[in-house]
C-alpha positions, -999 to +999 in steps of 0.1 A: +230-789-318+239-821-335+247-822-371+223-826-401+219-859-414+236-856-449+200-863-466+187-833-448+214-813-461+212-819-495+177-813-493+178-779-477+203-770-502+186-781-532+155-760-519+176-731-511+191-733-550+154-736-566+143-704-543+173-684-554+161-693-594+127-697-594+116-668-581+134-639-594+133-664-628+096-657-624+093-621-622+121-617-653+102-641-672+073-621-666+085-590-676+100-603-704+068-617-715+043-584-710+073-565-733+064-591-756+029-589-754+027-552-756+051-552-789+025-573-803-005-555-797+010-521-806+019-538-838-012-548-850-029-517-838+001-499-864-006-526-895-048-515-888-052-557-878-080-563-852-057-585-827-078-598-795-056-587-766-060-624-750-043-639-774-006-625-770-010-635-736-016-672-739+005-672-768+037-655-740+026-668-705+019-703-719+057-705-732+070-686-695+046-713-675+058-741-689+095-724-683+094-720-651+078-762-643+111-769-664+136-751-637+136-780-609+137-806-638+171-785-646+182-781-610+178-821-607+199-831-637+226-805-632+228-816-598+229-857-610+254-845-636+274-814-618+299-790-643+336-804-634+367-790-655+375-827-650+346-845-664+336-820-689+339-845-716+314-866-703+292-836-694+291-821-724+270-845-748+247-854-720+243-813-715+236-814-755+209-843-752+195-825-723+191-791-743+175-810-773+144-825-745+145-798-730+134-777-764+110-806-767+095-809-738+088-769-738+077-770-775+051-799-761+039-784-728+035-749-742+017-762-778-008-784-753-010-752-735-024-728-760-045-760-780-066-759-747-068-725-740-078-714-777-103-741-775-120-728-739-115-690-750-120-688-784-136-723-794-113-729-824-082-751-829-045-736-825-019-749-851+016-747-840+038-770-868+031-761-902+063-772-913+076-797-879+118-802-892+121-761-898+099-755-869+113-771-842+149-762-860+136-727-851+119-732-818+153-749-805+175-724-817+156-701-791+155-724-769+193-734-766+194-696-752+174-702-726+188-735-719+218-721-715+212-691-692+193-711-670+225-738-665+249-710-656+222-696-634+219-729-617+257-737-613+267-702-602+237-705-575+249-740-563+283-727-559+276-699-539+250-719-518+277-751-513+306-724-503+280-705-475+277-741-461+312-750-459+321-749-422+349-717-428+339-685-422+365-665-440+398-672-414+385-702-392+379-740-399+361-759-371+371-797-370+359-828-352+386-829-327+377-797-312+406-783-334+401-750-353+426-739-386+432-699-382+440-684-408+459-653-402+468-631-431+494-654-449+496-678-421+477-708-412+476-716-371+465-746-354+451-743-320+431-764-292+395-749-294+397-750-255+427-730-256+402-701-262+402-673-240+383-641-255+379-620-290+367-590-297+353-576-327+374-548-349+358-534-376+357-564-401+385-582-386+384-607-351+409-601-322+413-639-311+431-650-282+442-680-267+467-700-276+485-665-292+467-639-306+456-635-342+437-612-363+411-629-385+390-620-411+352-630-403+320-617-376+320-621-345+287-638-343+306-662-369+332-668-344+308-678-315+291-705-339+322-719-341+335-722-311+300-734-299+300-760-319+332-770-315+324-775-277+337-741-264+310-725-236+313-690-251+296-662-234+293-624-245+301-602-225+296-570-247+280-566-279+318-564-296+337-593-273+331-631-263+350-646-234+350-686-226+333-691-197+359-719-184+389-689-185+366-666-166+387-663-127+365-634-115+340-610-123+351-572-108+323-544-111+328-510-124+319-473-111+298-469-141+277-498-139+300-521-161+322-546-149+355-564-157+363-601-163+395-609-149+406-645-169+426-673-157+456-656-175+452-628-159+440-607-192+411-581-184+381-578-208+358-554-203+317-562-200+285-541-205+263-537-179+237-552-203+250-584-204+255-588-165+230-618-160+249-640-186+276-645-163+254-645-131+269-612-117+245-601-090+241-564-084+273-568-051+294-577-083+300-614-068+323-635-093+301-654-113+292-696-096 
C-alpha cells in the first residue's frame, strides 16, 4: 500500500489528537459542571433563597460549551507554534498572548451565551461586568488554569500520537532501501529485508532470523507490517511464526494434520493445519507452486 501523502497525514493526525481531547474533555467538563450546579442549588436551598434550577445550568454549561468550541482553536495554534526546549523563548510570550484571547474569547462567547438564553427563558437582561478591569482580572485568573491544562493535555497527546506513527515498532526501523535497523538489546544490526527467513513470536519478544538471529522487542503482527512494507512476501504459517514465502524450499505434511516448511537454509518451521491454504498445500502435502 503506497504511502500517505504528507497532507493526509497531518490531517489524520490532527483528527486523531482532537478525538483523544475533545471527548473525554467533554465528559470531565460535564461533570465538573453538574458538581457545580448542584453546590449551587443546595446552597440557596440552605440560605432559604428561591433559586430557579435553570439558571445554574446556563450560568455552567454556557462557560463548558464555549470550552470545548475553544479546544481545536488550541490544537491549531499549538500545532502552528509546537513546545521546543529550543524555541521556548519565542514560545513563551506568544503562549502568554494566546492565554490572554483565549480568557477573552471565552469571557465573550459564554457572556453572549447566557444574554440570549436569559432573554428566551426568563425574558430579562443578564449583566456580567459590573466592574470590567477587576472582572476580567478575575475571570482570567481562572482561566489561565484552564488554559494551561488544556496545553499540556494537547502536547502530551500530540507526542504520544507522533511517536505511534513513527515507522519503529519498539526494536525495528523499516527504510526505503528495503533495509531494516534491529535493535537487539544494546545492539543495533543492519540487515537486507530480503535476507528474511522466519520469526516466531515469544512472549513479548520476536525470534527473527535471517541474516543472524536476534531477539526483538515488538508483536509479531508488528513485524509482518514491516517487512510487508518493506517488500518482503511474508506469510503465516502459525498464529505465533511468519516465514518469507521466497525462502520457502518445500512444504512436508505432518501425522497430525500439520505440516513442516523446510526453507532454503535448510531451517524447519513448523505450520498449523489452519493456515494450510496460505501456502497452497493441497491435502497430498504437495510443496507449495
Amino acid at each position: 500500500m503506497a504511502d500517505m501523502p504528507r497532507a493526509d497525514k497531518g490531517q489524520d493526525l490532527e483528527r486523531r489528537v482532537l478525538r483523544r481531547i475533545f471527548w473525554p474533555a467533554s465528559v470531565s467538563l460535564a461533570g465538573v459542571a453538574m458538581i457545580n450546579v448542584m453546590t449551587l442549588l443546595t446552597e440557596a436551598q440552605r440560605a432559604g433563597t428561591p433559586l430557579d434550577a435553570g439558571i445554574p445550568l446556563v450560568l455552567e454549561f454556557s462557560s463548558v460549551s464555549v470550552l470545548l468550541v475553544l479546544i481545536p482553536l488550541m490544537s491549531v495554534f499549538m500545532r502552528m507554534v509546537p513546545l521546543q526546549p529550543s524555541r521556548w523563548l519565542v514560545a513563551l510570550p506568544l503562549y502568554l498572548g494566546m492565554s490572554i484571547a483565549f480568557s477573552a474569547l471565552h469571557v465573550l462567547g459564554m457572556v453572549t451565551l447566557r444574554k440570549a438564553l436569559f432573554w428566551v427563558f426568563w425574558g430579562r437582561s443578564y449583566i456580567f461586568f459590573r466592574a470590567p478591569l477587576t472582572d476580567f482580572l478575575y475571570e482570567y485568573r481562572k482561566d489561565l488554569l484552564s488554559f494551561s491544562v488544556i496545553v499540556v493535555i494537547c502536547h502530551l497527546v500530540r507526542r504520544l500520537e507522533e511517536k505511534r506513527r513513527e515507522p519503529t515498532a519498539a526494536g525495528v526501523q523499516s527504510h526505503p532501501a528495503g533495509r531494516l535497523a534491529l535493535r537487539s538489546g544494546s545492539r543495533t544490526v543492519w540487515v537486507d529485508a530480503a535476507t528474511f527467513e522466519w520469526a516466531s513470536a515469544a512472549g513479548n519478544y520476536v525470534e527473527f532470523h535471517g541474516g543472524g538471529s536476534h531477539l526483538l522487542r515488538m508483536t509479531l503482527l508488528g513485524l509482518e507490517d514491516l517487512l510487508t512494507r518493506s517488500g518482503v512476501d511474508v506469510v503465516r504459517v502459525h498464529r505465533s511464526r511468519i516465514v518469507n514465502r521466497a525462502k520457502v524450499r518445500e512444504v512436508l505434511p505432518t501425522r497430525d494434520g500439520d505440516f513442516v516448511v523446510r526453507l532454503l537454509s535448510g531451517a524447519e518451521v513448523r505450520g498449523s493445519r489452519r493456515y494450510r491454504e496460505i501456502l497452497a498445500v493441497d491435502a497430498s502435502g504437495d510443496s507449495c507452486p
